[in-house]
N, C-alpha and C positions, 0 to 999 in steps of 0.2 A: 504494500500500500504506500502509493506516494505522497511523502509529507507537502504542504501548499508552498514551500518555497522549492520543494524537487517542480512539481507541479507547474511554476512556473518557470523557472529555469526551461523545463520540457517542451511548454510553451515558445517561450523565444529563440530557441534554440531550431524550432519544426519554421516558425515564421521565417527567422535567419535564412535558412536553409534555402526556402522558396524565394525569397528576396535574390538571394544570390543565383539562382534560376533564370527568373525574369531579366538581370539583368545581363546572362550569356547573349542573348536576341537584340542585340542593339539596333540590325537594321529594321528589323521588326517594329522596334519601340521608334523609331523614327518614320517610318509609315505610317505608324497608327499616328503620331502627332500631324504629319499633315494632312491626315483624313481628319483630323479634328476641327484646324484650320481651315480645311475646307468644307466642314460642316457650319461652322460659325458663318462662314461668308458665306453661303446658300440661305440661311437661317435670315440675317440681318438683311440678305437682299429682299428676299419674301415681306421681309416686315416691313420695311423701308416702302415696298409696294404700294400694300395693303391697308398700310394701318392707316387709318383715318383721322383727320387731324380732330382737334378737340374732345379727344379722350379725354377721361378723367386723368389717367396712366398716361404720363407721356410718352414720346416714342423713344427720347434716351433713356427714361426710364427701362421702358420693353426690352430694348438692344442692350443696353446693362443684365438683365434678367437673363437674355439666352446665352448671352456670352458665359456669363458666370454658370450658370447652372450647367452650358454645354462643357466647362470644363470639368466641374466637378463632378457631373455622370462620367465624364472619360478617367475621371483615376477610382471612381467608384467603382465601376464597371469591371468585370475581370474580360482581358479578351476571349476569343471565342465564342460559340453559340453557348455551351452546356455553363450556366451561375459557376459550378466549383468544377473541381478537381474530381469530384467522388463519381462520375459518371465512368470518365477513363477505368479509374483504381478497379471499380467495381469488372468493366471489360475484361481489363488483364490479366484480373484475377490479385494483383500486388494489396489488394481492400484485405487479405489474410495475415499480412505483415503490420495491418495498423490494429487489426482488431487482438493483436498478439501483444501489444506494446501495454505498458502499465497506464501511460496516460488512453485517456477516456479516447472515442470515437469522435465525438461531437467536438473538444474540444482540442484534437489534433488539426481537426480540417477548418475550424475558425482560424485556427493559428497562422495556416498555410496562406488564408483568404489576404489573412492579416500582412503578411509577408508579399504576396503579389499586389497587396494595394500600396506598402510603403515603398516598392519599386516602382509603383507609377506617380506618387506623389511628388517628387521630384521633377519630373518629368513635365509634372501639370504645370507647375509653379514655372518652370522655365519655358513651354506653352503660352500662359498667359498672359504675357506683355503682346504676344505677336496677335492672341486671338484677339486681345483689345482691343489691337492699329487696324484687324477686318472686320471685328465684329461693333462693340462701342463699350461706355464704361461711364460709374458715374460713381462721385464720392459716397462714402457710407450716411445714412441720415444724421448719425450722431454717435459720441465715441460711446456712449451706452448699446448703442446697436451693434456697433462691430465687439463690443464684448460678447454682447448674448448671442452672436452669429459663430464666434469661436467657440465657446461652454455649448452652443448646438449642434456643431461639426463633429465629436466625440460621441453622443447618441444616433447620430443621422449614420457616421460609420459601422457602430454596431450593428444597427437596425440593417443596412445596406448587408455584413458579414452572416449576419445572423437568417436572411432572406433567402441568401447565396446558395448556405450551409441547408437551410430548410427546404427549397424548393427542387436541390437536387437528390435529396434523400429517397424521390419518387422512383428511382433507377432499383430499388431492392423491390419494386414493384412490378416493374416492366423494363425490360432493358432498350426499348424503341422509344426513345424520348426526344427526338428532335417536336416533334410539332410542340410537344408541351413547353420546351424551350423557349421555341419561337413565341408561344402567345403567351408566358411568362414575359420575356422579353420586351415586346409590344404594352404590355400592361402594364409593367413597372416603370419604364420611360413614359408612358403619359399618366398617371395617376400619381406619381412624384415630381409632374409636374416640369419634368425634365425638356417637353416640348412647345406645350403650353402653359404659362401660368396659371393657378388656378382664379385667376381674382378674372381671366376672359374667357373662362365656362361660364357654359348655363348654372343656375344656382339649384340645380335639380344634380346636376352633373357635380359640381363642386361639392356639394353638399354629402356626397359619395365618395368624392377624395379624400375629403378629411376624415372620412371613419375607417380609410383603410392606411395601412403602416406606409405604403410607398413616398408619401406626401413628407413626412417626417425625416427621409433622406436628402431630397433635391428642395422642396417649394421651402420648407420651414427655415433655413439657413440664411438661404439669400434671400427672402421674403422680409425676415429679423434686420440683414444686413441693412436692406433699401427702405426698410422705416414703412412697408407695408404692412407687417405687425407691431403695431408700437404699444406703448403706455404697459407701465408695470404689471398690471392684472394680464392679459394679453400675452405678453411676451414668459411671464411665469409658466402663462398657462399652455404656450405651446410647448415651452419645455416640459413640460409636465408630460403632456400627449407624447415626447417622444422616447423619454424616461419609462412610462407606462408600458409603447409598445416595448421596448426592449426585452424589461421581464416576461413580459406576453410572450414575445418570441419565444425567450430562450426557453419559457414553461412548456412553450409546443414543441420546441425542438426536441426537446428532452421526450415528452408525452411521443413525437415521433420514432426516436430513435429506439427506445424500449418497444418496439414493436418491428421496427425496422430491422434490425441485425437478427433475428427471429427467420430470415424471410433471405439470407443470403444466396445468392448467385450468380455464379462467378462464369467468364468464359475465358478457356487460355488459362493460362498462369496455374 
């Protein structure tokens, strides 16, 4: 039984690992940035289009919102179709060497999650100067905002690892999981707000983002940031919402996985 400082040592050590992974792929990681930047400038041109002058929302505001949000789904994001690693593992059959290891299942493949996201965070931050000069950018509303936008970046990560980690656990179900992928995918980029903010949905539409975890990743961050969530009550209380799903998650990951490795198999390996 591993004591909580093995435990995390164990931890850093599996993220490490993956970190250093990510970053053999350098031409990779340079693709995927100017796919980024080329998402940002397709995004800002549409809006620049479209958007209608006398919004409530201005339009730098808007071009602020995709830009920031487009970059922070690309270091949230793990590349590939499949959320984690555990679809692979599961294929090759190597999912027998994690379930062998002292540290837990669950809380090997966070770690790993953890480790390919601070290899792309780097990455984002040296991104966003360039997506700013294609996309737009606007100061924070107030240095109270850009506090509660960082103290929410920490939840919205979990929530994003914990999502990852949960939606691919589906693979000890059925080992054909691209479509679920795909409209996992689909649905976590627009209900986190990641495409549209939610303040230019229907209020039938939006009213359904905010009850699901996805919102809590992308909109609630940079939402805090641009002083679209403001005032004390408000701004607690979306921490609160993201704080809450966290444990939610982790309660179901856990409630999944006690069920999941029940149901192992394997092809290859």
């Amino acid at each position: 039984m591993l004591t909580r400082r093995q435990k995390f040592a164990a931890c850093r050590a599996m993220a490490h690992l993956h970190l250093r992974g990510q970053l053999m792929y350098r031409g990779d990681f340079l693709l995927r940035m100017l796919g980024l930047l080329l998402q940002v400038a397709l995004l800002a041109l549409v809006w620049r289009a479209i958007y209608p002058e006398g919004e409530a929302v201005s339009l730098e505001t808007q071009l602020a919102y995709v830009t920031y949000a487009a970059v922070q789904n690309w270091a949230f994001t793990p590349p590939g179709l499949a959320p984690s690693a555990i679809p692979q593992r599961v294929r090759e059959g190597s999912v027998v060497f994690d379930l062998a290891r002292p540290l837990g299942f669950p809380a090997q493949m966070l770690s790993a999650q953890a480790g390919v996201t601070a290899a792309l965070l780097p990455l984002a931050l040296l991104a966003l100067p360039f997506a700013i000069l294609v996309g737009g950018a606007q100061a924070p509303a107030s240095a109270a905002a850009v506090l509660a936008s960082v103290v929410s970046l920490a939840p919205a990560l979990l929530n994003a690892l914990l999502l990852a980690v949960l939606v691919s656990m589906v693979c000890f179900w059925t080992l054909e999981m691209t479509g679920i992928f795909m409209i996992h995918r689909v649905v976590a980029q627009f209900f986190a707000g990641a495409l549209v903010p939610l303040w230019l949905m229907p209020n039938w539409l939006a009213g359904l983002a905010h009850v699901l975890p996805f919102q809590t990743i992308t909109y609630t961050p940079i939402a805090l940031y641009l002083g679209r969530i403001g005032g004390t009550g408000p701004v607690l209380g979306a921490l609160a919402v993201q704080l809450g799903w966290s444990v939610a998650l982790w309660l179901l990951l856990r409630w999944v996985w006690a069920r999941a490795h029940r149901r192992v198999v394997v092809q290859g390996g």
